[in-house]
PALOMAR-798806 format. One line per 4 residues: their letters; for each residue x, y, z of N, C-alpha, C. Coordinates in pm, 1 decimal, decimal comma. Example, Ala and Ser with C-alpha at 12.3 -4.5 7.8 and 13.67 -1.06 7.14 Angstrom:
2
as	1319,0:-569,0:780,0:1230,0:-450,0:780,0:1320,0:-330,0:780,0; 1285,0:-225,0:708,0:1367,0:-106,0:714,0:1290,0:3,0:787,0 $
end
This chain:
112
xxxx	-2925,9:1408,3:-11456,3:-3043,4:1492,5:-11440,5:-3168,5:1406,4:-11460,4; -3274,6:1448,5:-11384,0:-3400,4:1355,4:-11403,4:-3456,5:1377,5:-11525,4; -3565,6:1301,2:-11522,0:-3664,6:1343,6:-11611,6:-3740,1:1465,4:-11578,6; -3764,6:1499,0:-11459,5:-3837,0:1620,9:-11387,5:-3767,3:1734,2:-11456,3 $
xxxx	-3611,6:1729,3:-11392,6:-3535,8:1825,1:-11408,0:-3546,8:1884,9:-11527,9; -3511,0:1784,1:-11650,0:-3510,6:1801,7:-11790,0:-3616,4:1875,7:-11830,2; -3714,2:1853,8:-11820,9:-3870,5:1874,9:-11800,4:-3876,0:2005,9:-11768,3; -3822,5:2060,7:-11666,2:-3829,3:2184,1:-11558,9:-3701,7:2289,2:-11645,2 $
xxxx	-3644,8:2226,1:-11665,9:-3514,6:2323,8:-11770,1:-3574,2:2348,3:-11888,5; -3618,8:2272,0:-11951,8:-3672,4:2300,0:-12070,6:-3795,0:2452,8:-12057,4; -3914,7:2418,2:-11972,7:-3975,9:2517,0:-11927,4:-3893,4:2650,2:-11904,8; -3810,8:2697,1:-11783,2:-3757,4:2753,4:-11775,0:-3655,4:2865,2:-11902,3 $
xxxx	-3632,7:2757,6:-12026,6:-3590,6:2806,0:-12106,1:-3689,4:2913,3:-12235,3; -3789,8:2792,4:-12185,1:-3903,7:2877,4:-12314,9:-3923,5:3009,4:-12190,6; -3936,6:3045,2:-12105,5:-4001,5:3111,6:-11972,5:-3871,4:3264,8:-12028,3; -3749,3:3245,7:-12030,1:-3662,9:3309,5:-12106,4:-3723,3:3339,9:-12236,7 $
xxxx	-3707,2:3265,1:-12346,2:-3767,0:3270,7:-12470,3:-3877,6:3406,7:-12481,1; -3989,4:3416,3:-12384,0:-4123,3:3454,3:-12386,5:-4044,9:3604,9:-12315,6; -3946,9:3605,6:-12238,3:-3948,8:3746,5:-12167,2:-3995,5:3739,4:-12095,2; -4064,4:3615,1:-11988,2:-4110,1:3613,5:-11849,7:-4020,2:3612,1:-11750,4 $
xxxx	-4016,4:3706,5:-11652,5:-3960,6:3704,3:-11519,1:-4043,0:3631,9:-11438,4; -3995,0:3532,2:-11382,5:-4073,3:3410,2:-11332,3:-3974,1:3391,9:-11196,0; -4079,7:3299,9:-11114,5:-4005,3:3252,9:-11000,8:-4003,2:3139,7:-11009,1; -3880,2:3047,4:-11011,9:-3836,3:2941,3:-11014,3:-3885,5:2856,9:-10948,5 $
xxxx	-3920,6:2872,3:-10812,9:-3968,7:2799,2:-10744,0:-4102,2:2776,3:-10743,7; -4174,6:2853,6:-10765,9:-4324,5:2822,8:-10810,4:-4364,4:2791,7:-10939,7; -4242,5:2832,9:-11013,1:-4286,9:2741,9:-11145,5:-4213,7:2602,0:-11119,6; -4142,5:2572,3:-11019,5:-4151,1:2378,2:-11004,9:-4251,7:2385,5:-10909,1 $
xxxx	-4317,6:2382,4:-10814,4:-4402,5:2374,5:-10768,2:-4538,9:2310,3:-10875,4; -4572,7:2437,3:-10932,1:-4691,3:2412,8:-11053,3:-4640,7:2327,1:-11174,9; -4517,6:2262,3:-11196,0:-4460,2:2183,0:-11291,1:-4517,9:2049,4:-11269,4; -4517,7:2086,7:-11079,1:-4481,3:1909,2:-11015,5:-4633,0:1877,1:-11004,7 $
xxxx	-4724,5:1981,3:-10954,0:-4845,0:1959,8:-10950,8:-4938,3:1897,7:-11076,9; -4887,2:1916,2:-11200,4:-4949,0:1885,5:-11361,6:-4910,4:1753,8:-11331,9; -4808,9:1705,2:-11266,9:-4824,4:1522,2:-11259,6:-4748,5:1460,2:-11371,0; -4774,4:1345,1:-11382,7:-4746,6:1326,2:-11522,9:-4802,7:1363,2:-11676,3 $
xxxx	-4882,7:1467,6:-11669,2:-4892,0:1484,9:-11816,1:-4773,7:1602,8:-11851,1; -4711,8:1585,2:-11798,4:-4577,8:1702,5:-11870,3:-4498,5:1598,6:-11937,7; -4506,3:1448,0:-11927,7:-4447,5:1400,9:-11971,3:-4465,5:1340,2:-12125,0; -4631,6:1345,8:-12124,0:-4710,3:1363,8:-12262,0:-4693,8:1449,0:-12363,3 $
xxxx	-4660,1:1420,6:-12464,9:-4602,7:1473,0:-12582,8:-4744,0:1601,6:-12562,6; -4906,3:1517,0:-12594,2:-5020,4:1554,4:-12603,7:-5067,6:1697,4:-12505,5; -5063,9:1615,2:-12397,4:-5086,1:1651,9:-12267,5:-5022,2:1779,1:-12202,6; -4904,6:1789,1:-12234,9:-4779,5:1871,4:-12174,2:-4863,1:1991,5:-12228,5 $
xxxx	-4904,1:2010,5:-12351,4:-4930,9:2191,4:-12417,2:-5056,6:2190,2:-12427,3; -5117,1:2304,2:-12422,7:-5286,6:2339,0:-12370,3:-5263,3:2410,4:-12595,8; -5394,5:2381,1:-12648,1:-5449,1:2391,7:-12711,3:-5532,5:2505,8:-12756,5; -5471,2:2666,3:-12740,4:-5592,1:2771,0:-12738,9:-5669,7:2822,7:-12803,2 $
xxxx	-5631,8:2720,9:-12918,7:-5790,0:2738,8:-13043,6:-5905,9:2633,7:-13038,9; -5866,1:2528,7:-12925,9:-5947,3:2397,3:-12890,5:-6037,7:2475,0:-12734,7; -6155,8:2488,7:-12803,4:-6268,2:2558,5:-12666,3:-6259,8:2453,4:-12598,0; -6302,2:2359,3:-12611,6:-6299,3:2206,7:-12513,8:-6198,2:2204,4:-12443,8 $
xxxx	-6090,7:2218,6:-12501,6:-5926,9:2228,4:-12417,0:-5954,2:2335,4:-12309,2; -5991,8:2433,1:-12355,5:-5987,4:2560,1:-12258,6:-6092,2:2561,4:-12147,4; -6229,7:2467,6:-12224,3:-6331,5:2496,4:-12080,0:-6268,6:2364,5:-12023,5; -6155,8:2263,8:-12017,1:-6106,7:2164,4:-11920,2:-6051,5:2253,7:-11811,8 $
xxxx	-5953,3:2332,9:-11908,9:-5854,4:2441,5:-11807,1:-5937,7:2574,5:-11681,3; -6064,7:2577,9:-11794,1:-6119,1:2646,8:-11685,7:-6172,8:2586,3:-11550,1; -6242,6:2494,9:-11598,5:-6328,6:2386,2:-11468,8:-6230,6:2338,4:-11332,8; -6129,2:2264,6:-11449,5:-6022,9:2166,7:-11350,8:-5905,9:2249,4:-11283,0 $
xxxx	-5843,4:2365,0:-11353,6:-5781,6:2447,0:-11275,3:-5803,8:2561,6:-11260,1; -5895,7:2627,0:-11359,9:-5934,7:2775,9:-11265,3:-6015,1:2811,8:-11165,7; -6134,0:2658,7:-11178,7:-6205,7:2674,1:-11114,4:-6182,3:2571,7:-10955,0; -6191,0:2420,9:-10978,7:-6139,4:2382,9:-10877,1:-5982,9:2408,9:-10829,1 $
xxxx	-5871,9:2398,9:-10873,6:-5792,6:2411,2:-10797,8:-5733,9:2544,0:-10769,8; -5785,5:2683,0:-10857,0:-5756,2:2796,5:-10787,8:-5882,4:2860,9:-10740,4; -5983,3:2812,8:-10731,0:-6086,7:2874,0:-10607,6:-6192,2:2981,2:-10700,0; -6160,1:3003,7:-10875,7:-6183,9:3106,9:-10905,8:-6375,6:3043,8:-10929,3 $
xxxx	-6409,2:3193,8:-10967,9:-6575,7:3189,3:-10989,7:-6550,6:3198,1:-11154,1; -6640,1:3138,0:-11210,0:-6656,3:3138,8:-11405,5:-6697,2:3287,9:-11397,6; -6598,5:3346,9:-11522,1:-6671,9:3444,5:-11569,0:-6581,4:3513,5:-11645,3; -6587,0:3630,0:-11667,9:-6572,0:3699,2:-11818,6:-6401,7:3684,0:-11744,9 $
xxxx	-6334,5:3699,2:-11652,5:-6218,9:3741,4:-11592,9:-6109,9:3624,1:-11675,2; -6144,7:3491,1:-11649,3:-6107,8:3369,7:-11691,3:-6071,4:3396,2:-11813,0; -6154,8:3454,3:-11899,4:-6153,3:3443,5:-12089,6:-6037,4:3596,6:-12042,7; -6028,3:3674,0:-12002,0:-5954,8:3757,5:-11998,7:-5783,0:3690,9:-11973,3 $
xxxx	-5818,1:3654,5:-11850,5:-5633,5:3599,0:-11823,1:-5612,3:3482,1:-11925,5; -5717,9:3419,1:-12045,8:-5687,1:3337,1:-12148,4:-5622,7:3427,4:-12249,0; -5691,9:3521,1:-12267,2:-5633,4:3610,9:-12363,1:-5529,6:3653,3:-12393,1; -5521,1:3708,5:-12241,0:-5374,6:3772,2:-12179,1:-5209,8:3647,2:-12213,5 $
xxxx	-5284,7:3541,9:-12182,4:-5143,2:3432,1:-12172,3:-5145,3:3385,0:-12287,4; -5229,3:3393,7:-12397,2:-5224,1:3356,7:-12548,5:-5154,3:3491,7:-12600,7; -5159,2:3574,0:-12569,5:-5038,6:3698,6:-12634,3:-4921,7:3668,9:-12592,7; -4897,1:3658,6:-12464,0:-4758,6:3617,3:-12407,2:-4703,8:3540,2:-12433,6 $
xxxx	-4792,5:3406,2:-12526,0:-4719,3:3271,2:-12616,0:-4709,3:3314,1:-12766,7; -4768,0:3423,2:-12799,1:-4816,3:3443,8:-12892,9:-4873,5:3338,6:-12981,0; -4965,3:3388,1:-13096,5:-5021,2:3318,3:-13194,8:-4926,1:3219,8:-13247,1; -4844,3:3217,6:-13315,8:-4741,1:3113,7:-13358,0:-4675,8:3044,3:-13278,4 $
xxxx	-4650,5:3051,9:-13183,9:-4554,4:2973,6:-13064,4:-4672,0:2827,8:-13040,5; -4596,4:2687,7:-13058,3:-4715,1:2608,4:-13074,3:-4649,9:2533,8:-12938,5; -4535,9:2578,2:-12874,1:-4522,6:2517,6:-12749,6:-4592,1:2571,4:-12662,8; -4729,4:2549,8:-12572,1:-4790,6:2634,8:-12537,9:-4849,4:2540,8:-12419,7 $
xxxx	-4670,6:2539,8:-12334,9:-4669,0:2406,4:-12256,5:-4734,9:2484,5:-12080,6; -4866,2:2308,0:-12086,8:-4957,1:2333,2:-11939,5:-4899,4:2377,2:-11825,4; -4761,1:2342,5:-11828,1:-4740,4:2370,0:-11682,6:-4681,3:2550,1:-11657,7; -4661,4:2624,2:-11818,5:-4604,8:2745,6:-11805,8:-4781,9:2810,2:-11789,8 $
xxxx	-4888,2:2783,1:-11888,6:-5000,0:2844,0:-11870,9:-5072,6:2880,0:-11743,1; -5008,5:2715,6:-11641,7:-5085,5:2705,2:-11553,9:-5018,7:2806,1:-11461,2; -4893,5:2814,9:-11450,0:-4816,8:2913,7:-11380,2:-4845,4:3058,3:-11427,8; -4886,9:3071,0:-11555,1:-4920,8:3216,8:-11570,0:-5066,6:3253,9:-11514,5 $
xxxx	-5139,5:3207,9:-11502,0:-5215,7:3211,5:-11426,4:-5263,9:3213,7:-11310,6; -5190,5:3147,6:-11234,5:-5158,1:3185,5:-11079,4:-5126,8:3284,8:-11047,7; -5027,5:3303,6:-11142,1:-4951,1:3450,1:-11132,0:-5060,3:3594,0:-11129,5; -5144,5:3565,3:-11242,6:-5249,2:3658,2:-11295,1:-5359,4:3681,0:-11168,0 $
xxxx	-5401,2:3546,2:-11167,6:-5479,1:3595,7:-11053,8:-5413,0:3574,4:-10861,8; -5295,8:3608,9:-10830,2:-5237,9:3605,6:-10725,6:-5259,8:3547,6:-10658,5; -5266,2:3397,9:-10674,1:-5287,5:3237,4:-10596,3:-5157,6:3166,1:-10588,9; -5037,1:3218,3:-10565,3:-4921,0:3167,7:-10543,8:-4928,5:3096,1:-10401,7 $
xxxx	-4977,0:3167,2:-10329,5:-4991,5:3073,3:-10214,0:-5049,6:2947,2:-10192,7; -5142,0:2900,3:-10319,9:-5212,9:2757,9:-10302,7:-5081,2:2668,0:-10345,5; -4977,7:2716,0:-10369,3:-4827,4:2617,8:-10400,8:-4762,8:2612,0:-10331,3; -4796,8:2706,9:-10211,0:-4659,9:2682,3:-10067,0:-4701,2:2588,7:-9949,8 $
end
């Protein structure tokens, strides 16, 4: 098994863990797109008590790569996917956030 794979199973398992019904295929899609920072211990999990962390996530993927406009909606689907990891869950890995978010705001198609 690759490193991807490993990578992509592991996800998949927390994706179980959380009670998400997810689509497999767009969560490798958005796995493969994060690049190599899934492979970063650092990098791999988004930070949601770090504002700096979050206005990166907003700029670099809510805003450029899913098309969205800044605004109150953004802090909403943050909200929303910090319950779904809940408060204690400190794996609060980029490539599941970034997929919940697509999801949220129905941009699955910028992955096909």
């Amino acid at each position: 098994m690759s490193k991807f794979e490993e990578t992509l199973s592991k996800y998949e398992d927390e994706m179980k863990k959380l009670g998400v019904k997810y689509d497999a295929d767009l969560l490798r899609k958005v796995t493969k797109a994060c690049g190599p920072s899934i492979y970063n211990r650092d990098a791999s999990t988004v930070s949601t008590s770090d504002e700096a962390e979050l206005n990166t996530v907003r700029q670099n993927f809510c805003i450029k790569k899913l098309g969205l406009k800044d605004g109150p909606e953004i802090d909403k689907a943050f909200d929303k996917i910090k319950d779904t990891f809940g408060a204690s869950n400190k794996n609060k890995y980029r490539a599941i956030f970034y997929y919940l978010l697509t999801k949220e705001f129905k941009k699955e198609s910028l992955f096909n």
